[in-house]
N, C-alpha and C positions, 0 to 999 in steps of 0.2 A: 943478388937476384932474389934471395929468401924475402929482403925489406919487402922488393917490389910488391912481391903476392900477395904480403902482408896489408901491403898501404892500398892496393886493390880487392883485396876479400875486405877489408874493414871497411871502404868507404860501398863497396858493394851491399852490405848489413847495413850500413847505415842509411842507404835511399831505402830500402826497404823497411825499417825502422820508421822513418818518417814519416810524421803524422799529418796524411794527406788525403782525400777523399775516397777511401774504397768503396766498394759497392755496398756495405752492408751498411758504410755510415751516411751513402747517398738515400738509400732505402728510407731511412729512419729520416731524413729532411726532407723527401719527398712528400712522406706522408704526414712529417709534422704540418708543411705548409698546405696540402689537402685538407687539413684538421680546422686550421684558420679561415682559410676559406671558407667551406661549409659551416662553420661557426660564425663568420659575419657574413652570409648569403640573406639569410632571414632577415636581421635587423635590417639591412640593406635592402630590402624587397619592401618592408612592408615600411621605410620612412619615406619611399619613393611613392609607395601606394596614398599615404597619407598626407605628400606636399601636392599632388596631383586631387586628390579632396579637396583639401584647402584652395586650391586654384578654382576648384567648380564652386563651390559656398561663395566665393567672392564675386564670382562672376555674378551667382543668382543675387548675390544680394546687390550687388550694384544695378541689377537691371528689375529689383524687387523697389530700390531710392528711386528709379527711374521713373517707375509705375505710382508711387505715392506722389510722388512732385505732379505728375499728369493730373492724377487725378485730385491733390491741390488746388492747381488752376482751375480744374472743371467745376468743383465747387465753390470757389470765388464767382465764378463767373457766373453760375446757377445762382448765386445770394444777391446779385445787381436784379433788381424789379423791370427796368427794363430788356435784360436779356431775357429772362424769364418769360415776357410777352411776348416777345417779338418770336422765340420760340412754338409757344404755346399757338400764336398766329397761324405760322409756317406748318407747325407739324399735324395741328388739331385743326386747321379752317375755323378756328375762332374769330369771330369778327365783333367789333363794340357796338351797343344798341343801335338802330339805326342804320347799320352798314348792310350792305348785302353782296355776300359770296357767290364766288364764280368760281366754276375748278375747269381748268381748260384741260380737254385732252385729246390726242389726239387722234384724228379722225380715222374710222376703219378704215385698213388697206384691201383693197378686194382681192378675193383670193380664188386662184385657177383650182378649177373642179379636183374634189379628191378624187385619187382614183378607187377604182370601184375594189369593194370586195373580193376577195380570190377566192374561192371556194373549188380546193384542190381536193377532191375527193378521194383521186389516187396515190395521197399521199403516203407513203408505206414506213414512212419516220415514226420511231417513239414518238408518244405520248409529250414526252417530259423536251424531247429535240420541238416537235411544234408548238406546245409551251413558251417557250424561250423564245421561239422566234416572234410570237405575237407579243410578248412584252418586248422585245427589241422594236418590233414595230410601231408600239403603239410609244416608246418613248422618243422617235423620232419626228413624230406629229407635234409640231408647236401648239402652245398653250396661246388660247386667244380671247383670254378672259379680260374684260374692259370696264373699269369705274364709270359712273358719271354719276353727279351731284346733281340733283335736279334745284333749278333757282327758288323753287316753292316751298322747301322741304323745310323743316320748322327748325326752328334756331333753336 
């Protein structure tokens, strides 16, 4: 009976002996792995910051080749003599001696009476409230401004 105690108090010492995770050795892993952490947060922020740059620079400049190749062509096509007139024609009403220009346009639409002036005397609004509402007003009014080229007008 004496062995018994014996082989039971010793192996009893010995789980407690055992080197196995107590609180104080948990404590210290915890925080080592906190330490890692916030030690590669930064590099990690700021290479994610930096592939996310590089994504936009690529984008511009692809869409920077895009604009050059345009405007490439545009100047090819500006350097042929006859785009260049044919242009010049369309956009200037140039015409070669001897020809004579017509701009056709077209004809006025008649238009239903504007209505009359309001002149609200009673109006008891700021200043800056009726303000506002005559340029509301007056940007509602279409614009009826109208070219014409007269056939006489000197070349």
């Amino acid at each position: 009976m004496g062995e018994a105690r014996t082989v039971e108090r010793t192996s009893t010492i010995r789980a407690a002996q055992r080197p196995g995770l107590t609180t104080g050795r948990l404590t210290v892993v915890v925080i080592i792995a906190a330490a890692l952490l916030l030690t590669l947060a930064l590099p990690l922020r700021e290479f994610l910051n930096q592939r996310s740059l590089i994504s936009d620079l690529e984008a511009s400049t692809a869409a920077a080749r895009e604009r050059v190749e345009q405007l490439q062509k545009e100047a090819d096509a500006w350097a042929d003599d006859n785009y260049a007139m044919s242009q010049a024609r369309e956009r200037f009403h140039l015409q070669y001696p001897g020809e004579t220009g017509y701009v056709v346009t077209d004809p006025p639409q008649p238009q239903a009476d504007p209505e009359p002036l309001q002149q609200n005397v009673e109006d008891n609004s700021a200043w800056y409230e009726r303000a506002l509402r005559s340029v509301q007003d007056a940007q509602e009014q279409p614009d009826e401004s109208v070219v014409a080229v007269r056939p006489d007008a000197p070349r």
